[in-house]
KOLMARPA-418643 format. One record per residue (C-alpha): residue number from 1; z, x, y. Coordinates in nm, 2 decimals. Layout:
BEGIN
+-----+--------+--------+--------+
| seq |      w |      u |      v |
+-----+--------+--------+--------+
| NUM |      Z |      X |      Y |
...
+-----+--------+--------+--------+
***
This chain:
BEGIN
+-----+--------+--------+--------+
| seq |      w |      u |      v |
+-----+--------+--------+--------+
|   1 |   7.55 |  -5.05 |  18.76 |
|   2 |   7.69 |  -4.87 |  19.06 |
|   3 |   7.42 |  -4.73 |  19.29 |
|   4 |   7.49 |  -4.52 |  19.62 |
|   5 |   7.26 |  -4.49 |  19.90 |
|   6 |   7.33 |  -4.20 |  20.09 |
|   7 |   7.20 |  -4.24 |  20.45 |
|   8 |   7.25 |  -4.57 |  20.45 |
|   9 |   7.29 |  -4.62 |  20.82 |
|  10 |   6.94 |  -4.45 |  20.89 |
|  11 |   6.60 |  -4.66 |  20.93 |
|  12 |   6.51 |  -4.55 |  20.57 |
|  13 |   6.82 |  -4.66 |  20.44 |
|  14 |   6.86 |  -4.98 |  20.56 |
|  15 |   6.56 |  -5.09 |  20.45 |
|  16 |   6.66 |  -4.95 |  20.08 |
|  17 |   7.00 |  -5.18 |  20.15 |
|  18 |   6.73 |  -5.47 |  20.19 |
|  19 |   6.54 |  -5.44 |  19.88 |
|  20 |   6.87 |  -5.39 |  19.67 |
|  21 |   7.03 |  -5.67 |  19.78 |
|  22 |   6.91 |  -5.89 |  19.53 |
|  23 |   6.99 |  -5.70 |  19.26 |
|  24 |   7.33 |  -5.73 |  19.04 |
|  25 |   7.42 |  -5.36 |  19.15 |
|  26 |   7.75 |  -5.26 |  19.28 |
|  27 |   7.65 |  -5.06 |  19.61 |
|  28 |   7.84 |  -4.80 |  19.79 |
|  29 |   7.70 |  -4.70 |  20.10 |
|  30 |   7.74 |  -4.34 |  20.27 |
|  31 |   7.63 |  -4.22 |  20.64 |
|  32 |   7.54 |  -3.86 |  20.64 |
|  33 |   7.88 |  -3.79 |  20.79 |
|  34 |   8.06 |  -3.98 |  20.53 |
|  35 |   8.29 |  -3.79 |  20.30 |
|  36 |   8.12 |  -3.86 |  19.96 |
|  37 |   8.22 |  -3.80 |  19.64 |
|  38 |   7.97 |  -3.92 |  19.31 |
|  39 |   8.25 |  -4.00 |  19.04 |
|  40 |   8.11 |  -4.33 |  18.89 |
|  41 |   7.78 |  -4.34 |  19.07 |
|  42 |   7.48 |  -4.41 |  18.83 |
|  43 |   7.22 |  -4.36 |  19.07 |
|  44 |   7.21 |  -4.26 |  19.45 |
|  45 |   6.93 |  -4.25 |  19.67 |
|  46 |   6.92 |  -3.98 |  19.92 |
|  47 |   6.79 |  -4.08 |  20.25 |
|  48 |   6.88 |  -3.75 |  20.44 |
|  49 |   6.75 |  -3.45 |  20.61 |
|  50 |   6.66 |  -3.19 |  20.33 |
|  51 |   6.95 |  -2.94 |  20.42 |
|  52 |   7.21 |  -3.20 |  20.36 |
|  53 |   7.01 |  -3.33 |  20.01 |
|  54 |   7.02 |  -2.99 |  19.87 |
|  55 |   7.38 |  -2.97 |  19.92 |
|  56 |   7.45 |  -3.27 |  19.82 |
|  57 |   7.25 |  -3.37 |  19.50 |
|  58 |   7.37 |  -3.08 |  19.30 |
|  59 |   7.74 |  -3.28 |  19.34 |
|  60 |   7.58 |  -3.59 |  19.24 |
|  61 |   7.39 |  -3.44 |  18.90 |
|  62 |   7.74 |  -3.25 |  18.79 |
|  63 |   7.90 |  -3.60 |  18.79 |
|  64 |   7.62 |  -3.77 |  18.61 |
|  65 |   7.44 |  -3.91 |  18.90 |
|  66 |   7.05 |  -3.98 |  18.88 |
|  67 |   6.91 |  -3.88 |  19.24 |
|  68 |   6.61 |  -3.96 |  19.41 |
|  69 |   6.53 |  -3.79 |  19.71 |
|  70 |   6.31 |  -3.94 |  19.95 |
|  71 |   6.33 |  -3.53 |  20.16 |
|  72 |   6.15 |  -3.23 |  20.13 |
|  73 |   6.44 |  -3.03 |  19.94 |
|  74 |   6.28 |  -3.07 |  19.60 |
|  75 |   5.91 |  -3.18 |  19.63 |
|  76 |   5.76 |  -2.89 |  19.54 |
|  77 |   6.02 |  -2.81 |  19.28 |
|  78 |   5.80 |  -2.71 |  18.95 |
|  79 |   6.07 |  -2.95 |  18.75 |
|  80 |   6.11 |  -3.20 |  18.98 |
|  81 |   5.86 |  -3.47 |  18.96 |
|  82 |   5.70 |  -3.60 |  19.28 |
|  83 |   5.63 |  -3.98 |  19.22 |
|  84 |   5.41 |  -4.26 |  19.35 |
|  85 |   5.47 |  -4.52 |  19.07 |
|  86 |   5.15 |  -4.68 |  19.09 |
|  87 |   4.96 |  -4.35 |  19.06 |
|  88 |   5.19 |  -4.09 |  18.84 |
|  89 |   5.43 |  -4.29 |  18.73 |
|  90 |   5.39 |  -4.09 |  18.42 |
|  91 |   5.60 |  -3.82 |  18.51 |
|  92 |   5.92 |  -3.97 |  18.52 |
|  93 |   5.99 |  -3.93 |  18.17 |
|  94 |   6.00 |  -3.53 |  18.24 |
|  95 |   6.28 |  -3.54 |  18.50 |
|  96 |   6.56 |  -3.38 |  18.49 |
|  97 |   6.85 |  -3.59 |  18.70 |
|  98 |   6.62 |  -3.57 |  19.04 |
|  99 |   6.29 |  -3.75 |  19.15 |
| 100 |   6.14 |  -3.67 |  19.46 |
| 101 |   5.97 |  -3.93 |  19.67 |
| 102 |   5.65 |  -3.81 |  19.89 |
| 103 |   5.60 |  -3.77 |  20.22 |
| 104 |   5.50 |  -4.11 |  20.33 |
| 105 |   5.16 |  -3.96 |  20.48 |
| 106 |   5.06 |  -3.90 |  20.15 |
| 107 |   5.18 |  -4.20 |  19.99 |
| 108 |   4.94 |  -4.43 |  20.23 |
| 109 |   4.67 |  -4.17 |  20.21 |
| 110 |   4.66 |  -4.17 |  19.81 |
| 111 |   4.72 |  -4.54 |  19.73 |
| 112 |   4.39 |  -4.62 |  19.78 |
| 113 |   4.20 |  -4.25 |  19.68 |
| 114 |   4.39 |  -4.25 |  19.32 |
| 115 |   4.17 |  -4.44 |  19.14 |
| 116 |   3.86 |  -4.30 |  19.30 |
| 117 |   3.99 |  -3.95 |  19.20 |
| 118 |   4.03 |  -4.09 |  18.83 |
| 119 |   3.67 |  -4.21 |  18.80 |
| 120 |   3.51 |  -3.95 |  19.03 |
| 121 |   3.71 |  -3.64 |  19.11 |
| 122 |   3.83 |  -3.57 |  19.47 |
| 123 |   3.69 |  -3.21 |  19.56 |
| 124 |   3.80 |  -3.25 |  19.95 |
| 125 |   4.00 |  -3.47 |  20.20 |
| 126 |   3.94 |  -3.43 |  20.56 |
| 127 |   4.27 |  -3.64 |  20.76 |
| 128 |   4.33 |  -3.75 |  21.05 |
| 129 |   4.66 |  -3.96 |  21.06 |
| 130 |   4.82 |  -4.20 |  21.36 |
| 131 |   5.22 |  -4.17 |  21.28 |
| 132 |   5.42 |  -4.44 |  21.39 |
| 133 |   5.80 |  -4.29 |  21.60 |
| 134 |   5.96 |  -4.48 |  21.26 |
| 135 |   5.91 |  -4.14 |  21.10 |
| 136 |   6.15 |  -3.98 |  21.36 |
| 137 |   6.37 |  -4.26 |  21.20 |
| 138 |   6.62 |  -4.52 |  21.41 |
| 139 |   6.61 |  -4.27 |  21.67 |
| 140 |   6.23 |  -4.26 |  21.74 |
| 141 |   6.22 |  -4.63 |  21.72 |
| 142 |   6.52 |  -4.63 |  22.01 |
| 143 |   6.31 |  -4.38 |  22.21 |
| 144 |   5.93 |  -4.58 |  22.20 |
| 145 |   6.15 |  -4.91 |  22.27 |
| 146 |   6.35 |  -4.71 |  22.59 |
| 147 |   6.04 |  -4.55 |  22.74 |
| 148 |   5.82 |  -4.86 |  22.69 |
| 149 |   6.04 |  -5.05 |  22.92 |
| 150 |   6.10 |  -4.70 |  23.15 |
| 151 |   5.72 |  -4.74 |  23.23 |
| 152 |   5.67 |  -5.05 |  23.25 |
| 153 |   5.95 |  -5.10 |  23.48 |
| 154 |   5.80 |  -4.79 |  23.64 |
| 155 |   6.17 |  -4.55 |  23.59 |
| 156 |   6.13 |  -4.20 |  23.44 |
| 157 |   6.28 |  -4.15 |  23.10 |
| 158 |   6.29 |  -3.79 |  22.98 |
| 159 |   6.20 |  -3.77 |  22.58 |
| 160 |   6.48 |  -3.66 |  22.39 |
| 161 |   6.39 |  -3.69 |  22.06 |
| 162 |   6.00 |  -3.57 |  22.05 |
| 163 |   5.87 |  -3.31 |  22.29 |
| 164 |   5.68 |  -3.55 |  22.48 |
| 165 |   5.72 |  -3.88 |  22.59 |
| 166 |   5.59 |  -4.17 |  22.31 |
| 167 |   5.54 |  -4.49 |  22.51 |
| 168 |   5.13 |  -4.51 |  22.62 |
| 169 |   5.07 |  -4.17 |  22.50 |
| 170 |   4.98 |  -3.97 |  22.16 |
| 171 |   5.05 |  -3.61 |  22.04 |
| 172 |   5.03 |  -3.37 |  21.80 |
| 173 |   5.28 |  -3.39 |  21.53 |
| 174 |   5.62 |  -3.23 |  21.62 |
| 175 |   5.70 |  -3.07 |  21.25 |
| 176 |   5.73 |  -2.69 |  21.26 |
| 177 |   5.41 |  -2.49 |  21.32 |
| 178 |   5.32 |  -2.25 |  21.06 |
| 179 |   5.12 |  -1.93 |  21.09 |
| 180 |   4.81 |  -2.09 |  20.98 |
| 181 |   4.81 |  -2.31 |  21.26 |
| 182 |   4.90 |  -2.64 |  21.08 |
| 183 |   5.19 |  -2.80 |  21.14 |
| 184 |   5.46 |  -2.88 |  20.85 |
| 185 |   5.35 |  -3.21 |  20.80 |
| 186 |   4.95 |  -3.15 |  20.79 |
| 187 |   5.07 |  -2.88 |  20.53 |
| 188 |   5.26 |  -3.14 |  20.30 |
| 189 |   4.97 |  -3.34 |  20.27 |
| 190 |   4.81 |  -3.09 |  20.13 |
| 191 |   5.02 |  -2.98 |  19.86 |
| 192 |   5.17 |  -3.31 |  19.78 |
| 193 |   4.82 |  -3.44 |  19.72 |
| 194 |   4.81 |  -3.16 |  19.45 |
| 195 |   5.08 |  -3.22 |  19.29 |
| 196 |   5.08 |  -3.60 |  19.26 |
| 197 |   4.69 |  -3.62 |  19.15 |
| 198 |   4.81 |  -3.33 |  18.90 |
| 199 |   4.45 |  -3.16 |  19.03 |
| 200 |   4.49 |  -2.79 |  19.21 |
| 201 |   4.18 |  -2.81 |  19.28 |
| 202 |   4.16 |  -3.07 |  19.57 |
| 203 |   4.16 |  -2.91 |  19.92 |
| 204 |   4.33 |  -3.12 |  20.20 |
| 205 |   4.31 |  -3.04 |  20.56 |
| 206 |   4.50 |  -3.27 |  20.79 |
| 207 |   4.57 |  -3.35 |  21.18 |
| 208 |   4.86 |  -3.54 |  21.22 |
| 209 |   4.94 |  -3.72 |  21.57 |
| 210 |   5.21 |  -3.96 |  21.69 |
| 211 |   5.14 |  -4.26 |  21.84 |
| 212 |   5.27 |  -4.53 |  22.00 |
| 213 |   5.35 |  -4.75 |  21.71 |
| 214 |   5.68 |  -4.83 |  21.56 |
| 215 |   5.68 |  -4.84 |  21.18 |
| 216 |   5.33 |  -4.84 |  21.07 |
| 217 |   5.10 |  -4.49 |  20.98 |
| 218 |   4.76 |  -4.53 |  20.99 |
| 219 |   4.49 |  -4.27 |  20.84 |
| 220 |   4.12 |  -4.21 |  20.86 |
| 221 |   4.01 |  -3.95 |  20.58 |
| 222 |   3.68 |  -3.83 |  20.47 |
| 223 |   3.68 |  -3.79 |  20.11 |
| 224 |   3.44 |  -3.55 |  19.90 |
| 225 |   3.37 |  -3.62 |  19.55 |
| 226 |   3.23 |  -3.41 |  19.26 |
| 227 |   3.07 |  -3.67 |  19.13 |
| 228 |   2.79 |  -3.94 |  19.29 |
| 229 |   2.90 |  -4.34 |  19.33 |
| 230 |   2.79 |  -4.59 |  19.49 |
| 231 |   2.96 |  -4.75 |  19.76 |
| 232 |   3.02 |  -5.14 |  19.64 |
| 233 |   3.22 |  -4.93 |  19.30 |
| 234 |   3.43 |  -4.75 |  19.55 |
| 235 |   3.50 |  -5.07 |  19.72 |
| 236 |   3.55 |  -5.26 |  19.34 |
| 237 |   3.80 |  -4.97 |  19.27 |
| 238 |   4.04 |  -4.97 |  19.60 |
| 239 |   4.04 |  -5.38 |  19.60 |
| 240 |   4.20 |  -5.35 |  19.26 |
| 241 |   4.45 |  -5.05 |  19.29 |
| 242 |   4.79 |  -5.13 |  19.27 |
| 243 |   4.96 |  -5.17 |  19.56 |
| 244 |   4.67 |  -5.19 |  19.79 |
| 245 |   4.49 |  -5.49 |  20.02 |
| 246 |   4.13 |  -5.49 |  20.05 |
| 247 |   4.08 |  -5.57 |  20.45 |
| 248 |   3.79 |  -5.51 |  20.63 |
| 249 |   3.96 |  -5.34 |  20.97 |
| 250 |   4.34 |  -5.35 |  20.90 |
| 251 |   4.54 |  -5.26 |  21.17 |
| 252 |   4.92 |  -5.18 |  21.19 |
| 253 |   5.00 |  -5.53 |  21.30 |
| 254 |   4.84 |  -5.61 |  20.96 |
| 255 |   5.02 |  -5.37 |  20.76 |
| 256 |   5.38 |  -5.36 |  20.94 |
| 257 |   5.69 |  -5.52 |  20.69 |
| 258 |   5.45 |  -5.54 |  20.42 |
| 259 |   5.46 |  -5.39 |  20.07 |
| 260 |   5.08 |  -5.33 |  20.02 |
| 261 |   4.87 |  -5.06 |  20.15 |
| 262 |   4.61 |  -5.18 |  20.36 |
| 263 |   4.26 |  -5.02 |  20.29 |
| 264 |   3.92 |  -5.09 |  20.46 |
| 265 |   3.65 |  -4.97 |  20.70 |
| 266 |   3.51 |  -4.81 |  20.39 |
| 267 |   3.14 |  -4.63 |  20.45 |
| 268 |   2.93 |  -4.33 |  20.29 |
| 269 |   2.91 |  -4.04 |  20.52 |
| 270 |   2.56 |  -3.99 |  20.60 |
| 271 |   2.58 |  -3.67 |  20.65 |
| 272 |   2.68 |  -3.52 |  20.32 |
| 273 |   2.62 |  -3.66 |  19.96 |
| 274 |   2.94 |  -3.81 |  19.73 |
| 275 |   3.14 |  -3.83 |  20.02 |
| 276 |   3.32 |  -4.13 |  20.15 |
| 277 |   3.49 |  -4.30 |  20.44 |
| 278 |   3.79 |  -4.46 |  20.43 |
| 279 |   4.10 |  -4.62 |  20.68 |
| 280 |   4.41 |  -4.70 |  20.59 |
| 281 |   4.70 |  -4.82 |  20.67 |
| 282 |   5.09 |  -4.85 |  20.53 |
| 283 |   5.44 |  -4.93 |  20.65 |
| 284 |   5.61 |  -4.63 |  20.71 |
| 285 |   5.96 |  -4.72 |  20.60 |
| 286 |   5.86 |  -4.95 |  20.33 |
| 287 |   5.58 |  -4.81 |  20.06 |
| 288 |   5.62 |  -4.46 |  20.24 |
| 289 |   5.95 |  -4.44 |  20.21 |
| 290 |   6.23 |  -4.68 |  20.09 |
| 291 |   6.01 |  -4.92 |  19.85 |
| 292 |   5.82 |  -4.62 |  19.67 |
| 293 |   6.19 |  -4.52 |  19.61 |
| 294 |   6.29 |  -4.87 |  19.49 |
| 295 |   5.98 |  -4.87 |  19.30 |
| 296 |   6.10 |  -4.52 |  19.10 |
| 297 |   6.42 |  -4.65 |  18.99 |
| 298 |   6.25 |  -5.00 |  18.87 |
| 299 |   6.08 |  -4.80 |  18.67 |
| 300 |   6.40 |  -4.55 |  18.56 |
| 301 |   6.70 |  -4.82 |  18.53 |
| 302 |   6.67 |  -5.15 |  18.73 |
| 303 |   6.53 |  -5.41 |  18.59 |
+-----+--------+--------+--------+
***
């Protein structure tokens, strides 16, 4: 099997080159300035700004080429399915060539709330998420390390690739601002959520901050149910999701080069009925991005 990642120089990427490496594949690796061409390529992973994706992938499906996207080009494409494999793994066996991979926000966030939402229906979600620079990709990773050691060795460092500076400080997220006064990223949650849980129902409302953290997202997210629980089932439930680790108070230390979602902190709200408490936290570039990919073409071709 010959398998392309395209992007394959980015944070994202590399750590898809890391997972495949095991594997009997024949890789061919692409930068986003590479010239590319798809002849022979079974399967490519796009690791890419959404722009370049959508200009690229219809290349790769006229030569054959199964694509999974990891950008926004095709998430909320009606025929492409958006896929956590632990929690819709289902709906691979309607695509079409392409399978989008979620924003990894919503990938930590749900990990844990999917089986809950099974057994007692998710009416609401009130975030609040603490986004590692990782999701600016190599470059926000350069930046935090270059402005940690600009202040400590007390030197100014202009930020170059957020609007403020990273190191010791935190920030609304830097996505586009839409006329509702969310940002692009708060908004994604929201509809991705949707789509994944299959339920357009669910209302998600979302602040998103950076923080000073390097690959690791954390999020702390009230959840309303339609239905009543008890507390010790909730717990029963996240322990035994897929893909998640029951800790009392993870942190991103915890959580950081791991596959597992880390889940804990979990508490009724007392000041509302059927509604929960939960934290959680998830490796950016691992289940939020490059391993949930990895994971989708385990379940399409690699075995």
């Amino acid at each position: 099997m010959k398998i392309a990642i395209v992007g394959a120089t980015g944070a994202v990427g590399q750590e898809l080159l890391k997972l495949l490496q095991n594997s009997n594949a024949e890789l061919v690796l692409f930068d986003s300035k590479s010239s590319i061409t798809f002849r022979g390529i079974d399967l490519a992973f796009f690791c890419v700004e959404s722009a370049l994706a959508k200009q690229l992938i219809p290349l790769a499906l006229q030569s054959g080429t199964l694509c999974i996207d990891s950008s926004t080009a095709y998430r909320s494409d009606p025929n492409v399915p958006l896929v956590i494999p632990e929690i819709n793994g289902h709906a691979l066996q309607r695509h079409q060539g392409v399978i989008a991979s979620p924003n990894c926000t919503t990938t930590i966030m749900l990990m844990p709330l999917a089986p809950l939402h099974r057994k007692f229906q998710i009416k609401r979600i009130v975030a609040a998420t603490y986004q590692a620079v990782s999701g600016a990709g190599v470059k926000g990773i350069g930046e935090l390390e270059k402005q940690t050691r600009s202040y400590l060795e007390k030197k100014e460092l202009a930020p170059e690739v957020f609007p403020y500076s990273c190191a010791f400080n935190v920030f609304p997220h830097e996505s586009t601002m839409g006329p509702h006064g969310y940002v692009a990223e708060e908004m994604k949650m929201h509809e991705e959520s949707r789509k994944i849980l299959e339920d357009e129902t669910i209302g998600v409302t979302a602040t998103c901050v950076r923080v000073p953290v390097f690959r690791v997202h954390s999020i702390a997210a009230n959840v309303e149910f339609a239905s009543p629980f008890e507390k010790t089932e909730a717990i029963s439930l996240i322990a035994n999701a897929p893909g998640v680790r029951w800790n009392n108070n993870p942190t991103p230390l915890d959580a950081a080069l791991q596959e597992d979602v880390f889940c804990g902190r979990v508490r009724m709200d007392h000041t509302q009925p059927n509604t929960l408490e939960i934290w959680a936290v998830g490796d950016q570039l691992l289940k939020g991005a490059a391993l949930n990919m990895f994971q989708i073409a385990e379940k399409l071709c690699l075995k």
